[in-house]
C-alpha positions in Angstrom: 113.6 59.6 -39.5 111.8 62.9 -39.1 109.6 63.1 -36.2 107.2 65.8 -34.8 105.8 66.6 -31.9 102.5 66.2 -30.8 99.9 68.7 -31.8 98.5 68.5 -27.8 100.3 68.9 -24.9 101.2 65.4 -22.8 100.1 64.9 -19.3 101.9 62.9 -17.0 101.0 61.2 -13.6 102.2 63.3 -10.9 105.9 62.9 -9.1 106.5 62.5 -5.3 106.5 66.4 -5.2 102.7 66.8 -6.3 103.3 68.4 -9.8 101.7 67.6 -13.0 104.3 67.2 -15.9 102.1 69.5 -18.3 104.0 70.0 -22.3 107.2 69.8 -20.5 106.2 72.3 -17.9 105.5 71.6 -14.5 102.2 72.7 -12.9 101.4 72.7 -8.9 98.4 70.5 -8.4 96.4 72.1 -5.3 96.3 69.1 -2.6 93.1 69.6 -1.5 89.8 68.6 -3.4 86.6 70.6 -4.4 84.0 69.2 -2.0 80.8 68.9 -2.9 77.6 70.6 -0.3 77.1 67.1 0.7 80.4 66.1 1.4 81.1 69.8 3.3 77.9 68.6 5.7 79.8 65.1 6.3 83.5 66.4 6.7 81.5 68.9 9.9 80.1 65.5 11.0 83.6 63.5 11.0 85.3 66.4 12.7 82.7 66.4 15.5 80.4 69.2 15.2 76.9 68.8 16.2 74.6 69.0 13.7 70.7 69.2 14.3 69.2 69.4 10.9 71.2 68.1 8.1 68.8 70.1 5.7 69.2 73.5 7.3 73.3 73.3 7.0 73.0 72.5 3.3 70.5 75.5 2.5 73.0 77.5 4.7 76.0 76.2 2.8 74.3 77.0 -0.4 73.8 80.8 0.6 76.6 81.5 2.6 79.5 79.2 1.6 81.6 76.5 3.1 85.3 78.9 3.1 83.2 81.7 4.4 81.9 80.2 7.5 85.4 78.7 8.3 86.5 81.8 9.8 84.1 82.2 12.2 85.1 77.9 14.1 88.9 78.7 14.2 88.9 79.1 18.2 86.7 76.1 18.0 88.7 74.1 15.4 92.2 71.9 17.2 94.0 71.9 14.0 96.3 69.3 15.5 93.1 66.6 16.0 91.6 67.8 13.2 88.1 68.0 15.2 86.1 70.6 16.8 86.3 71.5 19.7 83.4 69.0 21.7 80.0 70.7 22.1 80.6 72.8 19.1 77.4 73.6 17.5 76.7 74.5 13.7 74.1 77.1 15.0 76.4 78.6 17.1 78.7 79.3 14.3 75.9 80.2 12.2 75.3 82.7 14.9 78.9 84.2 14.5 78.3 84.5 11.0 74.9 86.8 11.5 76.4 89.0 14.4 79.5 89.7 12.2 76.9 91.1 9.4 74.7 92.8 11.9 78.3 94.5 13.4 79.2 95.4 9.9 76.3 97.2 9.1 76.3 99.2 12.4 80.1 100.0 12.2 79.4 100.8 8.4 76.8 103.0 9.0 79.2 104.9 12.0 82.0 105.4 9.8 80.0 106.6 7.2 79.0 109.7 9.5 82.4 110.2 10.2 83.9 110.1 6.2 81.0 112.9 5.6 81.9 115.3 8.5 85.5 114.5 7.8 85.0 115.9 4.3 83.4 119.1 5.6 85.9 119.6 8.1 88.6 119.6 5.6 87.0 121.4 3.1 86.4 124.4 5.8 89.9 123.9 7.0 91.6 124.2 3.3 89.4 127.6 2.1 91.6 129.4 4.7 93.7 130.2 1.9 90.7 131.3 -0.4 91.2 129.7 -3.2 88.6 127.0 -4.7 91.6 125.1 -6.6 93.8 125.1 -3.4 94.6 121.1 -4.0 96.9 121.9 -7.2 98.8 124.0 -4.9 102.0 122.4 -3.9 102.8 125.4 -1.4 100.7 124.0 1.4 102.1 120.4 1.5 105.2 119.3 3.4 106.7 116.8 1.2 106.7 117.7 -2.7 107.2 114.2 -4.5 104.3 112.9 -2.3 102.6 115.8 -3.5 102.9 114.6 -6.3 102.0 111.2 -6.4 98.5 112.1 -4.4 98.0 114.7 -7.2 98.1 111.1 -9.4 95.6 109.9 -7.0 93.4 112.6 -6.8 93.7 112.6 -10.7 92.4 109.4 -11.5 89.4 109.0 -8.6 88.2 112.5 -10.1 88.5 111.1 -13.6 86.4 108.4 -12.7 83.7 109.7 -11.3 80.1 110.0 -12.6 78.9 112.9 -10.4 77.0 115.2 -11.9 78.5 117.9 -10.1 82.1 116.7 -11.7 80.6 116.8 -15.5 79.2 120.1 -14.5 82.8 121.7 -13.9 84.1 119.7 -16.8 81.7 121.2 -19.3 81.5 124.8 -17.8 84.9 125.6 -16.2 87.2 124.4 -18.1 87.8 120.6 -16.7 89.0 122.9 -12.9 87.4 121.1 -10.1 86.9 123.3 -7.5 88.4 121.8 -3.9 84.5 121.6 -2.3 83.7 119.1 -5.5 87.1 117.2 -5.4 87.3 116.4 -1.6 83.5 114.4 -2.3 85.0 111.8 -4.5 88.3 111.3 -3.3 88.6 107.7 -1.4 89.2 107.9 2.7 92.8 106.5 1.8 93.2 109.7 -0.2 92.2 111.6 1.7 94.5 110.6 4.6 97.0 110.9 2.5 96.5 114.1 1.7 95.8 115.2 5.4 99.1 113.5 6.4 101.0 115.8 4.0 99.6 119.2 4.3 101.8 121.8 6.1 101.3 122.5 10.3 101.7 125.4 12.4 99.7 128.3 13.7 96.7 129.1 11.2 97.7 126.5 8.7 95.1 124.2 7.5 96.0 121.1 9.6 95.9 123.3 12.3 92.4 124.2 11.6 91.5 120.8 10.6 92.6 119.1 13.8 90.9 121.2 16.0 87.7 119.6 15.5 88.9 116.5 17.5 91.0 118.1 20.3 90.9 115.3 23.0 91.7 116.0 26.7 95.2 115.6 28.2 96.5 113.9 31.6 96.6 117.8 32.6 93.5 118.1 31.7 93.7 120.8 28.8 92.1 120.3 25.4 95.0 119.4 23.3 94.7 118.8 19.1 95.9 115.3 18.1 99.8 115.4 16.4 99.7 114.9 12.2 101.4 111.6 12.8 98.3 110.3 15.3 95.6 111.8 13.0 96.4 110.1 10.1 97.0 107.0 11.5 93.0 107.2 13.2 92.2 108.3 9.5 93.8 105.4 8.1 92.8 102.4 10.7 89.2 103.3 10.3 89.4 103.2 6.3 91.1 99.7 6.4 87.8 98.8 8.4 85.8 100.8 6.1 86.8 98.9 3.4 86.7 95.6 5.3 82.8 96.1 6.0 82.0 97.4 2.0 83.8 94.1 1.0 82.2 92.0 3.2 85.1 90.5 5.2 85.2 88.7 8.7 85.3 91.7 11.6 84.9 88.9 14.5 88.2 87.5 15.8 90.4 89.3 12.8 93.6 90.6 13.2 93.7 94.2 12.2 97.2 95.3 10.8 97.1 98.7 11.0 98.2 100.8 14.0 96.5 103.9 15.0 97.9 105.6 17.7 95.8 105.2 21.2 95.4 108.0 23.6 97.2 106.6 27.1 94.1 106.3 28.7 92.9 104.3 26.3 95.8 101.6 26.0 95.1 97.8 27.4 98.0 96.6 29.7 99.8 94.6 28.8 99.1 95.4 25.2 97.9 92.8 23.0 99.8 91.1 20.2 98.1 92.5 17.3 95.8 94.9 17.1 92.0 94.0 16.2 88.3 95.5 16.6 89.1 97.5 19.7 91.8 99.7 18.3 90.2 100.4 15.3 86.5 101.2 17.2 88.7 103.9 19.6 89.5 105.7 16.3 86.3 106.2 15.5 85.3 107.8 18.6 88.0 110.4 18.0 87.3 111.0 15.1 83.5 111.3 15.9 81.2 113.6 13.9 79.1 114.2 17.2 79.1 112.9 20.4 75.5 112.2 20.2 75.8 110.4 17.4 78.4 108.3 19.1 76.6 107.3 21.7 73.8 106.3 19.4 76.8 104.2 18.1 78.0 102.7 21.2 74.8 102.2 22.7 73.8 100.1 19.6 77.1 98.1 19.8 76.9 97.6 23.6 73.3 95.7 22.7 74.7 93.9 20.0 76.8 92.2 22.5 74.5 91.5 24.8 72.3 90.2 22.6 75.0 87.6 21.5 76.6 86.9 24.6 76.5 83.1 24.5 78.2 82.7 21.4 80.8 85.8 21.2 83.7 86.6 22.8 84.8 89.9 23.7 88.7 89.1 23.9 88.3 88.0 19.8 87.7 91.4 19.1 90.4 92.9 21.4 87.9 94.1 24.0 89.1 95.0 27.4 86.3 94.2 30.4 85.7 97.5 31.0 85.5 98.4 27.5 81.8 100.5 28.1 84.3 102.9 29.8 86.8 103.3 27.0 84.2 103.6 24.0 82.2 106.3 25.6 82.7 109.8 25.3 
């Protein structure tokens, strides 16, 4: 007897190990359900939160999102019970939620002032060598096969762009973009990358670079910050750059990159990970005024205040006398 096999795939019940027999192939079936706004309101209810009006959560649930908010009651959440923590409030995560957006747009806005100086800065500091295609040059950079692949890089976000002052060099000088034009549309993480490569010494352009954000040693002399510490402020304050243009939790994150903190500037005993704190301490070195900084941290210090009942400063990383350490 000839016999075919089925024109549709068979499903079978699922084994002991939760995987769907699917056309002879096992699939992973995801153990947890797709709740429905209703039943999100009810599952806060049977894990103890307070809830005041039953209406208000759903509208927020429908704006915000069930996942989203989650991040914001971990340190309120005892996975173990599997119920909040007693006294825990919906508004007060709610709360959480709206500071987090309110800090993302002030840090944002910071860092943004920063990126723009940054690019001036390095602009001025590559012309020393005079010449306006200075980036295809492989002579100033330290290490050539990196050179290379940021010349991919560089490449391809230059390609990409829609400025009109990129079609202009494409159509009238031959497709050369001149290093004032490039340095505008390369991304921060390029542009670290680049910064971290480029040659040091007396007159080079690092040299000239880094002595925008000369910091004061325990002696008391202004010193300019190593290659190795300026990339990694460069670097820490893109990842949180990025973090804020993508919307992603800033309150009670862990922050995996590492920028290296002046002495003076170090909590004892250092922390685990590094969060908010680290991350904020790059930014003021890297600073595209001091009065603008203080704008900054003036701004942040109300933030906190304003949200005292609901934050706390350790989630972030802050030290209690962390006033002193973020002003200038």
């Amino acid at each position: 007897m000839i016999t075919t096999e089925p024109t549709t795939p068979l499903i079978f019940m699922r084994n002991p190990v939760g995987l769907f027999i699917y056309g002879g192939c096992f699939m992973y079936q995801y153990p947890k359900q797709i709740l429905t706004i209703t039943q999100q309101v009810q599952s806060y209810i049977d894990a103890g939160m307070t809830i005041t009006c039953r209406e208000e959560v759903e509208k927020t649930l429908k704006s915000v999102g069930f996942y989203r908010l989650r991040g914001y009651s971990f340190q309120l959440y005892d996975n173990a019970a599997k119920q909040y923590v007693p006294g825990t409030r919906f508004e007060d995560i709610l709360k959480l939620y709206q500071f987090d957006q309110e800090l993302s747009v002030l840090i944002f806005s910071m860092i943004s002032k920063i990126e723009v100086a940054l690019r001036v800065r390095l602009v001025e500091a590559l012309l020393v060598h005079g010449d306006a295609l200075i980036l295809q040059d492989s002579s100033i950079f330290k290490e050539k096969k990196l050179y290379w692949k940021n010349v991919s890089a560089m490449a391809s976000e230059i390609a990409r762009s829609n400025d009109v002052f990129i079609k202009h060099n494409f159509d009238n000088h031959d497709g050369e973009v001149p290093v004032w034009a490039a340095v505008e549309v390369l991304s921060f993480g390029t542009l670290s990358k680049i910064i971290k490569n480029l040659k040091t010494g007396i007159g080079s352009s690092y040299s000239i670079l880094a002595a925008n954000y000369r910091y004061r040693s325990k002696k008391g002399n202004l010193v300019n910050p190593s290659q190795k510490m300026f990339a990694s402020w460069v670097q820490g304050v893109s990842v949180l750059r990025n973090m804020c243009a993508h919307n992603s939790r800033i309150y009670n994150r862990t922050i995996h990159t590492a920028p290296e903190i002046l002495d003076v500037d170090k909590i004892t005993p250092p922390p685990t990970h590094n969060g908010l704190y680290q991350i904020l301490l790059a930014m003021k070195y890297l600073r595209s005024s001091d009065q603008e900084w203080t704008i900054f941290a003036d701004e942040f210090d109300k933030l906190i205040q304003k949200n005292s009942s609901v934050i706390c400063p350790t989630a972030m990383n802050l030290p209690t006398d962390w006033k002193v350490h973020l002003s200038v």
